[in-house]
KEVOPA-249391 format. One record per residue (C-alpha): residue number from 1; residue in one letter; x, y, z. Coordinates in steps of 0.05 Angstrom, whole numbers, plus 32768, in hexadecimal, padded with zeros to 4 digits. Example, Ala and Ser with C-alpha at 12.3 -4.5 7.8 and 13.67 -1.06 7.14 Angstrom:
<nodes>
<1 "A" <80F6 7FA6 809C>>
<2 "S" <8111 7FEB 808F>>
</nodes>
This chain:
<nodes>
<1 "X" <853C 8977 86B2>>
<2 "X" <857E 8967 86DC>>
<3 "X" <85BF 8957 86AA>>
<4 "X" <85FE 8943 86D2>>
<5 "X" <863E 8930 86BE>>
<6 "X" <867D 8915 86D6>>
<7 "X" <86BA 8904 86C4>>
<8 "X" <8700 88EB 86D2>>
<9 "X" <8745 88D0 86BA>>
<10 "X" <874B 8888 86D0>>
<11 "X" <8791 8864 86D3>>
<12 "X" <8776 8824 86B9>>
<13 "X" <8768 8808 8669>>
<14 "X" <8729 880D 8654>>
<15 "X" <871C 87CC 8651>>
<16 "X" <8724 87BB 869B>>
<17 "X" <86F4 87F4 86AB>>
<18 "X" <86BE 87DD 8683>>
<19 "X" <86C0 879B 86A2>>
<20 "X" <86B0 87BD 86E4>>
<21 "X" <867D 87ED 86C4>>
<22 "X" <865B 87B0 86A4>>
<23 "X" <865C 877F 86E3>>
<24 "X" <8625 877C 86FF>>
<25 "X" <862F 874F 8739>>
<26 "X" <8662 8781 8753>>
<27 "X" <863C 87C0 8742>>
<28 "X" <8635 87D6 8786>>
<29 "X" <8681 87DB 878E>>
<30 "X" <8687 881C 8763>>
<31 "X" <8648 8832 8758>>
<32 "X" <8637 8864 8790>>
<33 "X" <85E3 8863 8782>>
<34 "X" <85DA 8823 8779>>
<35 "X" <85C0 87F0 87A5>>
<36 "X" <85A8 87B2 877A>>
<37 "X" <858C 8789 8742>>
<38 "X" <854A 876D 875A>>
<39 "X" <8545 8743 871B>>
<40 "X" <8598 873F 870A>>
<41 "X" <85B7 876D 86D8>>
<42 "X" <85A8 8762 8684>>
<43 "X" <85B8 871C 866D>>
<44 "X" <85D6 8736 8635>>
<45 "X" <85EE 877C 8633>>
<46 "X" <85D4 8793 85E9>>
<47 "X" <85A9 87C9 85DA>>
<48 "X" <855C 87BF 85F2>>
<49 "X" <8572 8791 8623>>
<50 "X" <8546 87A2 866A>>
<51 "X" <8558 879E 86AC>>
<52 "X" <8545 87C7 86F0>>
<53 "X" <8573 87DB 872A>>
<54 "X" <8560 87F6 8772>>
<55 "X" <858C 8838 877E>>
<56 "X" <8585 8876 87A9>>
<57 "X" <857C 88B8 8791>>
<58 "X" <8587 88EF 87B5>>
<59 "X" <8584 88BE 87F5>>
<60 "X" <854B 88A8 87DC>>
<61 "X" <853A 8856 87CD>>
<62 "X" <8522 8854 8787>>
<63 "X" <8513 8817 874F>>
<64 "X" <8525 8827 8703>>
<65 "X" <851A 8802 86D0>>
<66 "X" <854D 880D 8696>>
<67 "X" <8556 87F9 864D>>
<68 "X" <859A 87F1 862E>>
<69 "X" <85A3 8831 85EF>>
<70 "X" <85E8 8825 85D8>>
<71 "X" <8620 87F3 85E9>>
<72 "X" <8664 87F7 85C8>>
<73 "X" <8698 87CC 85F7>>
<74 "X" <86C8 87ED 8624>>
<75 "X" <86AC 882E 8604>>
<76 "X" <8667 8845 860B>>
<77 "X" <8629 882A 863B>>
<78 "X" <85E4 8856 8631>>
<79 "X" <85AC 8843 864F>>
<80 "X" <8568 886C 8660>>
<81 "X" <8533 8856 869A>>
<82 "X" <84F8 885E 86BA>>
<83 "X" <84F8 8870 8707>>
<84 "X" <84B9 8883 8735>>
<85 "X" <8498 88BB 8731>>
<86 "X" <849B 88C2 86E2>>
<87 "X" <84E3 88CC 86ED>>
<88 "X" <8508 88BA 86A5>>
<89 "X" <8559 88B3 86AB>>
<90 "X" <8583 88A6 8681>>
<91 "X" <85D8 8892 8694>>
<92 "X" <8604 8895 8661>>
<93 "X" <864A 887A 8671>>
<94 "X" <868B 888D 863E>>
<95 "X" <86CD 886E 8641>>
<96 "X" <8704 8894 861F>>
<97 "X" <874D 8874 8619>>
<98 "X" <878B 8896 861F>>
<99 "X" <8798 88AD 85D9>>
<100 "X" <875A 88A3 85BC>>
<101 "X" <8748 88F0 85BE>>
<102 "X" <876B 8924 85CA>>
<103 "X" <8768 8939 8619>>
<104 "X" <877B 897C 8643>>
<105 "X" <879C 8950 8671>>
<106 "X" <87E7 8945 8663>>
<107 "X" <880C 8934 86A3>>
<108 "X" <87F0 88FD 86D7>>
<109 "X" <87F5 8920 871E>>
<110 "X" <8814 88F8 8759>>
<111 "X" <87D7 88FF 8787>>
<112 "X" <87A6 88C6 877F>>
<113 "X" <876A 8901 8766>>
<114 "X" <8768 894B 8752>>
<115 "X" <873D 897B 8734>>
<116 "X" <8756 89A5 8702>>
<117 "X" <8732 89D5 86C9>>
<118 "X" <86F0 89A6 86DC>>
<119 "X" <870F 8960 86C4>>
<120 "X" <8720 892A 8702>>
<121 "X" <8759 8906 86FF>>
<122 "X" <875C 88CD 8723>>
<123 "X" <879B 88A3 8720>>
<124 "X" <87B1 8860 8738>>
<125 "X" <87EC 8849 874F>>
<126 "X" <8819 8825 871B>>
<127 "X" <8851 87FD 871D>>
<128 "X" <888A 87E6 86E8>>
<129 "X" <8891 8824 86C3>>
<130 "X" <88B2 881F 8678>>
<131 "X" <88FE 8824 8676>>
<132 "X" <88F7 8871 866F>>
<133 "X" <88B0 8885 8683>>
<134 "X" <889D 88A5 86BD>>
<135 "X" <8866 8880 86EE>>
<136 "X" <8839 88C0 86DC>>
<137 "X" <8845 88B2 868C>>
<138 "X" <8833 886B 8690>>
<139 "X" <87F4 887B 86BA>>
<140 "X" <87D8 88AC 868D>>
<141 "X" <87EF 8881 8652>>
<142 "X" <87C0 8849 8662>>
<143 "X" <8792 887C 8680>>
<144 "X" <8745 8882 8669>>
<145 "X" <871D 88BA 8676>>
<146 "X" <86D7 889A 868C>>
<147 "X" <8696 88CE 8688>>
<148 "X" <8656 88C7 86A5>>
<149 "X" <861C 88F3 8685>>
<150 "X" <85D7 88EA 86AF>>
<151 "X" <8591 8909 86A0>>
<152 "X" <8554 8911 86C6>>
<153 "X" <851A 8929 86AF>>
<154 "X" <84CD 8924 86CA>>
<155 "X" <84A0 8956 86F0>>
<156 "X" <84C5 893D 873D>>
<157 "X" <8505 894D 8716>>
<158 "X" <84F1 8996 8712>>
<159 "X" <84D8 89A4 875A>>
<160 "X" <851E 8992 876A>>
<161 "X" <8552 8999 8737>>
<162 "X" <8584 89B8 8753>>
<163 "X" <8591 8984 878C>>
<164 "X" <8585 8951 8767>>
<165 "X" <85C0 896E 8735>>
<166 "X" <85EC 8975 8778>>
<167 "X" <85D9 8931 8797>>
<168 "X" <85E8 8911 8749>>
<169 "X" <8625 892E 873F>>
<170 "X" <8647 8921 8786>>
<171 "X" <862B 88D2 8773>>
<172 "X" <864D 88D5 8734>>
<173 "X" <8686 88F0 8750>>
<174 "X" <868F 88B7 8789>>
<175 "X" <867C 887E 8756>>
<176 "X" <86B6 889D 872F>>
<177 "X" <86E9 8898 8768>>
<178 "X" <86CB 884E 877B>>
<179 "X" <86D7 8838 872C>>
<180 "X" <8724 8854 8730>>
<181 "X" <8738 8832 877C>>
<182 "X" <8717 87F5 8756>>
<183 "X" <8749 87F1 8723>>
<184 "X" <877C 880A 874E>>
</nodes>
């Protein structure tokens, strides 16, 4: 079994990021392993709903076929597949609004991305601060933290589990930094 995670502080609503995460024609744009929808993406995106994409793991070209878990709108997408190989993943993708929980990170750094205590921050530019709050303030204000859990599990998955983790995780990591410039 390979579990990888990442995450990062987005300066963008919620809302606007799950449109991106959910648009399928415009996948490609942010996320770093995929390369396309043979079939299209869901029709409806509603648990049970099916669909397969084309991505590349670990530089690899492979097909999964995945089934939709859990949908809550510009909050949750979990969905499990079937790659080759007897290869079962499973993606689950959290969005987390400013507010909404409590966070470690307080202050908004001027650099567009950082790493600090293992949480990414990744801010946007913004413009027409609040009479009285700082660029930084308003960014982390509308800010949502967006985390990516993935799983792999399947006999291939063990003969190679730790690249695989290291080849996930850099993915993850870039598909982050693609979503952010997106809503930039």
């Amino acid at each position: 079994m390979a579990d990888v995670t990442a995450q990062a502080l987005i300066a963008a609503p919620a809302e606007e990021i799950w449109r991106h995460v959910t648009d399928f024609d415009t996948y490609d744009r942010w996320n770093a392993t995929h390369t396309s929808f043979p079939r299209g993406g869901p029709p409806m995106l509603e648990p049970g709903a099916t669909y397969s994409e084309n991505m590349k793991l670990m530089g690899f070209p492979a097909e999964v076929s995945w089934t939709v878990r859990a949908v809550k709108p510009a909050r949750l997408l979990d969905i499990e597949g079937k790659g080759p190989m007897g290869v079962s993943l499973r993606m689950r993708y959290a969005l987390v609004p400013a507010g909404a929980e409590e966070t470690s990170t307080t202050e908004a750094p001027s650099a567009e991305t950082s790493t600090a205590g293992g949480r990414r921050t990744v801010v946007s530019r913004t413009e027409g601060a609040r009479e009285g709050e700082t660029e930084g303030e308003r960014a982390v204000a509308e800010a949502t933290t967006v985390r990516i859990d993935g799983s792999f599990t399947g006999a291939a998955v063990s003969l190679m589990a730790g690249k695989l983790k290291d080849s996930a995780k850099s993915a993850l990591e870039e598909s982050l930094d693609r979503l952010a410039a997106l809503v930039a």
